[in-house]
C-alpha positions, -999 to +999 in steps of 0.1 A: +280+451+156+259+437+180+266+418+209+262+383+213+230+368+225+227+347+260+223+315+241+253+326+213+277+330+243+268+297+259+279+283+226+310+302+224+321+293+257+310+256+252+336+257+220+363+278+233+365+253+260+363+222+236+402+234+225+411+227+261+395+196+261+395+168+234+358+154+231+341+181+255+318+189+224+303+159+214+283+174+185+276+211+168+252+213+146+242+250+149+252+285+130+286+277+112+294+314+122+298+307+157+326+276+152+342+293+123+349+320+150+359+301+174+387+277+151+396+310+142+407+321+177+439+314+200+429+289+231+417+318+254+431+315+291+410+287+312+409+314+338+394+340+313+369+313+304+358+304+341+351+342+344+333+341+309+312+313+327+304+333+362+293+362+339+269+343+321+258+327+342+245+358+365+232+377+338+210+343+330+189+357+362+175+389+342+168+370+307+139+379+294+131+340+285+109+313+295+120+300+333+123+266+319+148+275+291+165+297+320+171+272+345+180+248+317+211+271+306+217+279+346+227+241+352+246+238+323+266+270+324+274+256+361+291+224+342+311+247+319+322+267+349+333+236+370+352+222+334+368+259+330+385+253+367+393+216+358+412+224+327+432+257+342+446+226+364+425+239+399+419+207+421+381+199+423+370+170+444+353+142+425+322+143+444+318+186+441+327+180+404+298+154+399+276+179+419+287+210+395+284+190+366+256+167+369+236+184+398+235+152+416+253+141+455+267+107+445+273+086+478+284+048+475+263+024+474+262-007+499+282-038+488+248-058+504+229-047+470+256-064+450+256-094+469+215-096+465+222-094+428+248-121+431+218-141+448+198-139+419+223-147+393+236-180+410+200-192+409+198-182+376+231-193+358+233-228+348+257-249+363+278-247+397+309-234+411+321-199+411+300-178+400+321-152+380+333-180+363+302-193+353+286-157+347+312-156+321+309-189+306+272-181+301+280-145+280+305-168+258+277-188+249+256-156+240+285-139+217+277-131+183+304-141+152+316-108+141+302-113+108+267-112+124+267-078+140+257-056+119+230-077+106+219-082+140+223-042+144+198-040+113+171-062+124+167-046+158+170-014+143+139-021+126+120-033+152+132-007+179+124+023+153+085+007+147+077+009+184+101+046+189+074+056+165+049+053+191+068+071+216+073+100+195+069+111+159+105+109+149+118+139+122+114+135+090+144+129+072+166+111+108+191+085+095+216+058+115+244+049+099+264+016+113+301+010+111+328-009+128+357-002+143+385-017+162+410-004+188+388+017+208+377+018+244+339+016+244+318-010+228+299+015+207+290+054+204+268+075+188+282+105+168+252+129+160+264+149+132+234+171+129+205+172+097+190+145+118+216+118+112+234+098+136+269+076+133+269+045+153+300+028+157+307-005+168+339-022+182+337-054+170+373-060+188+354-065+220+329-097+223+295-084+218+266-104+238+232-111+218+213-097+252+239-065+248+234-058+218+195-051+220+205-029+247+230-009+227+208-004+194+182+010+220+207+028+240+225+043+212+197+043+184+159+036+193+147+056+212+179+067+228+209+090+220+198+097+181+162+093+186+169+121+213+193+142+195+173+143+165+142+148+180+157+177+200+175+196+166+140+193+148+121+207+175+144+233+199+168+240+166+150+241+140+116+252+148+118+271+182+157+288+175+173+278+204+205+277+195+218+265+225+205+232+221+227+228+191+259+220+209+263+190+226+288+192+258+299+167+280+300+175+320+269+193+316+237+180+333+222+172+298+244+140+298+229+130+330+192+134+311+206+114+282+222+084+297+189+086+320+167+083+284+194+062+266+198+034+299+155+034+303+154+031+263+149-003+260+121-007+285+104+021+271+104+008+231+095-027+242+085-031+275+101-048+306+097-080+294+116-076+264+137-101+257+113-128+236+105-103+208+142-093+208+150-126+203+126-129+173+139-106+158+178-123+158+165-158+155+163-160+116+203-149+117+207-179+137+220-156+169+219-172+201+194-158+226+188-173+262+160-151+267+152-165+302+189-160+317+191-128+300+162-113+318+179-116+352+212-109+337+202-075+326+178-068+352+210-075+381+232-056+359+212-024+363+224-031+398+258-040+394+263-005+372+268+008+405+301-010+407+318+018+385+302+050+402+319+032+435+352+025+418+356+062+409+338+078+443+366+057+463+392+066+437+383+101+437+375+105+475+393+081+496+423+078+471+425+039+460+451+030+436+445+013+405+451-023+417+425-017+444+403-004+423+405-032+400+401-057+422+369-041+435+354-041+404+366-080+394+347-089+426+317-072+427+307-062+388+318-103+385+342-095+351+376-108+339+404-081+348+409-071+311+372-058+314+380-045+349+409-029+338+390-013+306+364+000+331+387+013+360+405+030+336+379+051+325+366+056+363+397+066+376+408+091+345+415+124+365+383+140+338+364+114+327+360+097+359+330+122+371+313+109+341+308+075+354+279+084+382+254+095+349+243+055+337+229+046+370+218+075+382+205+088+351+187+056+352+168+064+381+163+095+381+144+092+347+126+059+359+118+076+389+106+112+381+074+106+363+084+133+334+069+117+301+090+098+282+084+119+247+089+155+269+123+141+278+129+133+242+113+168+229+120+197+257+148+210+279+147+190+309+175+192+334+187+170+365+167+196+388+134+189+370+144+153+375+148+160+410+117+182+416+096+153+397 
């Protein structure tokens, strides 16, 4: 029998560590071999893992493979080291975690850039008085019926795949489902579940906003997580065999790279100035569309996304409780407490929370870097080639 390849352990230890921890392995759409072995085993020892990891990741440094592929692997071997220490119950600082993970050294950011962005919505927001208040009067008036979300879902979908087009040449054969669900945390996710096909959920329990919803079908669909995904199985999979780009892990720096591409995906389909032809697209459903507020709504919230990555450094570093933390956020991300609550909740989650830093800084670092827009999609870029960029 021969032994397994670089890029066949990589997925073994990415899977053997998934038993430890419930949605590390977002999607696996490689050799059926490889999983069928690994459901087949007993959870192996964290500790065992963690020295599976080191192992790796020092004979990564004689692999006779391209340096790119290399250093790609390198960084997220490092993630699956830091998760092996999380989940044997070893206590890892928030901000090392984010650095091992994500490759990134998160600091907080000043409260003086929220309070600019407050600026710019109290000129913007009709009316007068406080301006939470009024911030979420305005994203009532811009709520979609239920009944209206998937067909506002479809109709952006087919404007946001015409111009992904031009971006890159998407696979042939990618497909986005759309369903709704209820009783979940997050207002949507993408489940790629390989052969080029995407699941998009929706929670239609929480109040979706016409100006969000744009957003999310980019962020999730065109040309964001599935665009990526399937882009990514058609060319690394399928064509160039690297298996090791058919497992999709959390805590790695690929997430980093994807939130980047997923948060800049709406700018990239339609421009910065998006809003109008989004709008045209919802008006003949009769969905309301403020396209002038909007644009200053979502250009501050790139901002304000900040608010979390703060919540969770001061959570995580300086030790805030809860009530602290959600009072931060109510103040300065401008949201009613159940939102506050929903968001804290995940930024102060002894895992997830070192999650939170990849929307905005994924955002800039991909705005930022100058790497093409369809290499991101295509190649194995990690948060150091962001950096070097």
């Amino acid at each position: 029998m021969t032994s397994p390849s670089i890029p066949e352990r990589y997925v073994q230890l990415g899977l053997r560590l998934g038993k430890h921890l419930d949605g590390l392995v977002d999607g696996y759409f490689g050799p059926p071999e490889l999983k069928d072995a690994a459901d087949a085993e007993e959870p192996a020892d964290p500790r065992a893992l963690g020295e599976q990891a080191a192992a790796l990741r020092e004979d990564l440094e004689s692999w006779d493979a391209e340096p790119q592929r290399r250093r790609w692997l390198a960084g997220q071997v490092e993630g699956l080291a830091c998760v092996a220490e999380l989940v044997a119950g070893t206590k890892v600082g928030w901000r090392h975690a984010v650095r091992r993970c994500y490759g990134i050294d998160v600091e907080p950011v000043s409260e003086e850039r929220f309070a600019a962005a407050h600026e710019l919505l109290d000129a913007a927001l009709p009316g007068d008085g406080d301006l939470a208040e009024r911030l979420q009067a305005w994203n009532r008036s811009q709520e979609l019926p239920a009944e209206l979300v998937v067909p506002g879902v479809e109709a952006l979908v087919d404007l946001l795949r015409g111009e992904t087009s031009k971006l890159v040449e998407l696979p042939e054969g990618e497909r986005i489902d759309i369903e709704t669900v209820t009783d979940e945390p997050w207002a949507a996710y993408n489940w790629y579940l390989g052969d080029r096909k995407s699941l998009i959920q929706l929670n239609t329990e929480l109040p979706i906003r016409s100006h969000f919803l744009t957003h999310l079908v980019a962020h999730e669909g065109y040309p964001g997580h599935h665009t990526e995904h399937s882009s990514k199985e058609a060319r690394l999979v399928q064509e160039l065999g690297h298996i090791e780009a058919s497992i999709l892990l959390i805590h790695t720096p690929e997430c980093l790279v994807s939130e980047g591409i997923a948060q800049n995906a709406i700018e990239q389909a339609l421009g910065d100035d998006w809003a109008p032809r989004a709008a045209e697209a919802l008006q003949p459903l009769g969905i309301p569309f403020d396209t002038d507020t909007a644009r200053v709504v979502t250009s501050t919230s790139r901002g304000l996304d900040h608010v979390s990555t703060n919540v969770a450094y001061f959570v995580g570093e300086d030790g805030w409780s809860e009530e602290q933390a959600v009072a931060y956020y109510q103040r300065w991300a401008l949201a009613e407490e159940h939102r506050a609550r929903k968001s804290v909740a995940f930024a102060i989650h002894p895992v997830w929370g070192i999650y939170v830093p990849t929307y905005s800084h994924g955002y800039r670092l991909v705005k930022s870097s100058g790497v093409p827009f369809r290499t991101l999609l295509t190649e194995e870029i990690t948060t150091a080639d962001l950096l070097a960029a």
